[in-house]
Structures are given as C-alpha cells and as structure tokens.
C-alpha positions as CSV (number, residue, x, y, z in Angstrom):
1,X,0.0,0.0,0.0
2,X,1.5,3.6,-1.0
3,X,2.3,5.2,2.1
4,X,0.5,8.1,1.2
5,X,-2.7,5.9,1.0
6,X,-2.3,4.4,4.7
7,X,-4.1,5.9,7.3
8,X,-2.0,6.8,10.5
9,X,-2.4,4.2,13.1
10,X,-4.4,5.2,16.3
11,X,-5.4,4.2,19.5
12,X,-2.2,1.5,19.4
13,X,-0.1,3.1,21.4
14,X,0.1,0.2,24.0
15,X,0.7,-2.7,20.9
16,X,3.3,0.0,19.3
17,X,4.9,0.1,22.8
18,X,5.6,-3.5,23.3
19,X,7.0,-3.7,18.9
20,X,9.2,-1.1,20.1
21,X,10.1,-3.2,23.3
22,X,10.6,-6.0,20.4
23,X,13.1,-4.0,18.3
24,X,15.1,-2.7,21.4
25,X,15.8,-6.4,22.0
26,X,16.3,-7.9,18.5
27,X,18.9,-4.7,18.3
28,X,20.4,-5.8,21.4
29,X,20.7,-9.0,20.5
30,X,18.0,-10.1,21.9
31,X,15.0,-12.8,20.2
32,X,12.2,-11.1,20.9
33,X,8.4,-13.3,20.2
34,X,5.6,-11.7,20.1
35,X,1.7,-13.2,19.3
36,X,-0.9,-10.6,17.6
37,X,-4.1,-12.2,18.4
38,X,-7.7,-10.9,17.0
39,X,-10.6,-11.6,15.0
40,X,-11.0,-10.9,11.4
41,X,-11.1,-7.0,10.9
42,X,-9.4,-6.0,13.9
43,X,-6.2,-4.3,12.6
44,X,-3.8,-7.5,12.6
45,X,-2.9,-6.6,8.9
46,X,-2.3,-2.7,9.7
47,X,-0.4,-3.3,12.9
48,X,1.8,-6.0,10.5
49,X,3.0,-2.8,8.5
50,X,3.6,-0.7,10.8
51,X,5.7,-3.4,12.5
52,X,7.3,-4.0,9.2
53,X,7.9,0.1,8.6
54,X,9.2,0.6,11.4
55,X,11.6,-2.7,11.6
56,X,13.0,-1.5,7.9
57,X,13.2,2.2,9.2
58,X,15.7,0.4,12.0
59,X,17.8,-1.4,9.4
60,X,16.4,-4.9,10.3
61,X,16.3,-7.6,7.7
62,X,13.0,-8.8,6.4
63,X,11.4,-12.0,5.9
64,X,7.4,-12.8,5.5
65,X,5.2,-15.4,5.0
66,X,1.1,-15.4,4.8
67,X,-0.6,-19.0,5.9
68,X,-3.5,-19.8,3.6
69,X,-6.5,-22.0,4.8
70,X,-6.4,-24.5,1.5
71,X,-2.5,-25.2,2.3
72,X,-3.1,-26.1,5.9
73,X,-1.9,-30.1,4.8
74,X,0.8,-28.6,2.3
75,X,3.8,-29.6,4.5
76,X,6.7,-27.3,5.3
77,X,4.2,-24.4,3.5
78,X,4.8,-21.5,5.6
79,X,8.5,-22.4,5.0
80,X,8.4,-22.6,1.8
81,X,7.1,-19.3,1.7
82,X,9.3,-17.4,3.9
83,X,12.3,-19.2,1.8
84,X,11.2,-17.7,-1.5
85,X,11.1,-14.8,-0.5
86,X,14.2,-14.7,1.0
87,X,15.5,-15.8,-2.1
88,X,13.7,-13.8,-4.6
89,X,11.8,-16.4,-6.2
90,X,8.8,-16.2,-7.9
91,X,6.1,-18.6,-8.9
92,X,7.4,-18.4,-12.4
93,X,10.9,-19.0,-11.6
94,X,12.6,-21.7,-14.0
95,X,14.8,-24.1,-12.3
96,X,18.1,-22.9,-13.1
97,X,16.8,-19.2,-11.9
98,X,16.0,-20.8,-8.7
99,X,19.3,-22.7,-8.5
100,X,21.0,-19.9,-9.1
101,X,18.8,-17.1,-6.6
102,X,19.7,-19.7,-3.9
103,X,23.2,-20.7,-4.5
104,X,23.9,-16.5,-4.5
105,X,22.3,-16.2,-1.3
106,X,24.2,-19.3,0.5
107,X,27.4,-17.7,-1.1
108,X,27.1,-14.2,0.6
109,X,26.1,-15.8,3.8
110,X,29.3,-18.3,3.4
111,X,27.6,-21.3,3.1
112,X,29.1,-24.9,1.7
113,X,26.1,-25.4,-1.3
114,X,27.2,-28.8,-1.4
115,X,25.9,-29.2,2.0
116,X,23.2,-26.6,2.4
117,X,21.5,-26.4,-1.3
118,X,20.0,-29.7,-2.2
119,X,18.5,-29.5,1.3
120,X,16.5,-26.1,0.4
121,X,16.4,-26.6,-3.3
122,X,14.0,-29.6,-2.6
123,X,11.3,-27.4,-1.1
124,X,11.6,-25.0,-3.9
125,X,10.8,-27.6,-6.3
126,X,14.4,-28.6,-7.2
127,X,15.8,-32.0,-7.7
128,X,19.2,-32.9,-6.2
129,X,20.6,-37.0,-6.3
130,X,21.4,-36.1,-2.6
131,X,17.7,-36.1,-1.6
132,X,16.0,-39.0,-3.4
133,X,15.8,-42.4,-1.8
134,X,16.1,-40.9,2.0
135,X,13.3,-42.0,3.6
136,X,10.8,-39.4,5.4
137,X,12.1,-38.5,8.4
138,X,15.8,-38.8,7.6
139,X,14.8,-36.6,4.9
140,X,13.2,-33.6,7.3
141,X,16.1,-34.2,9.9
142,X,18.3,-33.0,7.0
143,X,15.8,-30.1,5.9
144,X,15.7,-28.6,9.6
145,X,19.1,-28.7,10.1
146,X,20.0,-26.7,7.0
147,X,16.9,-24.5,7.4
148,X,18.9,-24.0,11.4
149,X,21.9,-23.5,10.1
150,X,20.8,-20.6,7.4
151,X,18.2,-19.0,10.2
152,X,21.8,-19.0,12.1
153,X,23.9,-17.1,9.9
154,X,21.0,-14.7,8.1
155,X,20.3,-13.6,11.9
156,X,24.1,-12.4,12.7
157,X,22.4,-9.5,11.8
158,X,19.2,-8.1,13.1
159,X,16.2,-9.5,11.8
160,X,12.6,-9.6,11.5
161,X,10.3,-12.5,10.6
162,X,7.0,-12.1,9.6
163,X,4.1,-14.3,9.3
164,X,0.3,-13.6,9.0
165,X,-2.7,-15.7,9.4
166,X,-0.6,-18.0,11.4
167,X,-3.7,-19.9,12.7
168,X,-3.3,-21.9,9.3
169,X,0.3,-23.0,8.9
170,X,1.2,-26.5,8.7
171,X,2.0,-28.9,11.2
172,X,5.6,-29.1,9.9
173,X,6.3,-25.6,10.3
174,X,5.4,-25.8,13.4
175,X,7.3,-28.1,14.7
176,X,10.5,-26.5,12.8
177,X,9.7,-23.6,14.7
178,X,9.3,-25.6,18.1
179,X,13.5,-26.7,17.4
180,X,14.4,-23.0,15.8
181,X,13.0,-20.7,18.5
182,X,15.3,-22.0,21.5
183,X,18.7,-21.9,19.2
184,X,18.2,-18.9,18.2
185,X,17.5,-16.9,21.8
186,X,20.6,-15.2,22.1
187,X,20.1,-14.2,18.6
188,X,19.2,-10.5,17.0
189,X,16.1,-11.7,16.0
190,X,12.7,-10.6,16.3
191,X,9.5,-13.5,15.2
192,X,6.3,-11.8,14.9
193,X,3.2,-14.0,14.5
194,X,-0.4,-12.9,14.0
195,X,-3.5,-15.3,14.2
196,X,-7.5,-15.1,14.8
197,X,-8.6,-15.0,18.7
198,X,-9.7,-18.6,18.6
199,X,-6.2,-20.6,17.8
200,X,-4.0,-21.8,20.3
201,X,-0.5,-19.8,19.9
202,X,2.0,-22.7,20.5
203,X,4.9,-20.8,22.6
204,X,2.2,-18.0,24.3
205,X,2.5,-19.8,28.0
206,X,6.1,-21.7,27.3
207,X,8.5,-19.9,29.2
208,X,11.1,-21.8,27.4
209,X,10.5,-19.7,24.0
C-alpha cells in the first residue's frame, strides 16, 4: 500500500509500545516473540506494516510469509514461503533461476552449497541426487538442520520474521519452529506471529520460548 494511502495508526499506542520493546531487543541481540491475536477485521494486517515500517526504518532484515486456509496439509508451506522470499523467487521462476537465486544467497552468507542447497532446493521444487531415496524422516532431519543453520547465519544480523494468518500453517512448520525458537535466543532476532482469537499460539505460556 502507497504510504501516502495508509491511514495513521491510532489508539495503538500500548501494541506500538511492546513492537518497540521487540526491536530494542532484537537490536540488542535479543529474540524477541511476540503473538498478535484478533478476529478478522481487527487491525492484525495494519499493525503488521507498521511493524514492518518501522523494523526497515531500523535497518532490520525482512522476511514474510502469509498462511493460507487451502494449504493447511501442504507440508513445510509456511516455509516454503518465507524461503522464497528470501531468495527472490517467484512462482514463475525456471529451475536454473531458482538454482541460481539460492546458491547467490548461500554464497554471501558463506555457506558450503554442497551441504546446504539440495536440502533447500527440494522445497523450492528442485531436484538434487542427494535427496532421493532418503526415507521421510531422515529426509526432514536434514531439511531442519540446513533450514537452522541458514536462520543461524541470516540472523548475525538483526532481523525480522513475519508471518500472518498464522492460525493456518502447517504442522511441519510448526514443529521446525518448536527446534528454531530456542537456538536462536541469544540471537538479534525478532519472530512476529499474527492469528484469529480462537487458535492456540503454540509458545504463548512456554517460558522456554
């Protein structure tokens, strides 16, 4: 949205006080985690920008995902999403595009590609020899540790990560997020997840995340 089409955000000053509080300790190198809970209409989507604004304004990195209700089953969906992103690509993307959008990114970060890209190429719709025949769960023990390890080095740097409508992200996600949260605590990062009133925010009452 143009900013000059955005209305100024009122009556917020308690949520804009605790983002603040967010970015302090993401700066600090601190993980910050915070849960935006409301019903549909409430401002979720408006308080997102102005989180993101004012994250960018403070030279944070920025990543973003929106969960969508038909690909609640779609495993490892909502990272998927955040990956592209990261990565620049688009739905249209040909493979060697993607290959090479990845392999840049793993570069400037200092990554081995031999070790890191057939592991995130596979959930951009690549095929690598290294993946096929690994059954399942060997499979997503390899994924989440090269999805760690990348979360590890982008968030050297402060960073922001974004995800809206959070109430319908896959189980897989989730449970990537349940090993990625803790790792990353000392870490200059700040995860921001908004969801309707009625879902159950995994890490609200863990005082382990």
């Amino acid at each position: 949205v143009p900013e000059t089409a955005r209305l100024p955000l009122v009556g917020r000053n308690v949520e804009l006080k605790i983002v603040q509080d967010c970015l302090n300790d993401a700066k600090s190198g601190k993980r910050a985690l915070l849960g935006i809970a409301g019903d549909p209409g409430a401002g979720k989507t408006r308080l997102n920008e102005e989180i993101e604004k004012t994250a960018r304004a403070a030279g944070l990195q920025f990543m973003f995902a929106r969960c969508l209700p038909y690909e609640l089953n779609q495993p490892y969906v909502t990272l998927i999403n955040l990956l592209s992103g990261y990565f620049g690509i688009k739905p249209d993307s040909a493979e060697d595009e993607k290959k090479l959008l990845i392999g840049m990114k793993l570069k400037d970060l200092g990554l081995d590609l031999d070790q890191t890209l057939p592991y995130l190429g596979i959930l951009c719709g690549l095929s690598f020899p290294e993946t096929k025949g690994l059954p399942p769960e060997a499979l997503k023990k390899r994924i989440f540790a090269t999805i760690k390890t990348l979360f590890s080095r982008i968030a050297v740097k402060p960073l922001l990560v974004q995800i809206d409508d959070f109430q319908w992200t896959d189980p897989t996600s989730i449970e990537f997020f349940d090993h990625l949260l803790p790792i990353l605590v000392s870490a200059p990062a700040f995860f921001s997840f908004a969801y309707r009133s009625d879902y159950n925010f995994p890490w609200l009452a863990n005082k382990n995340f």
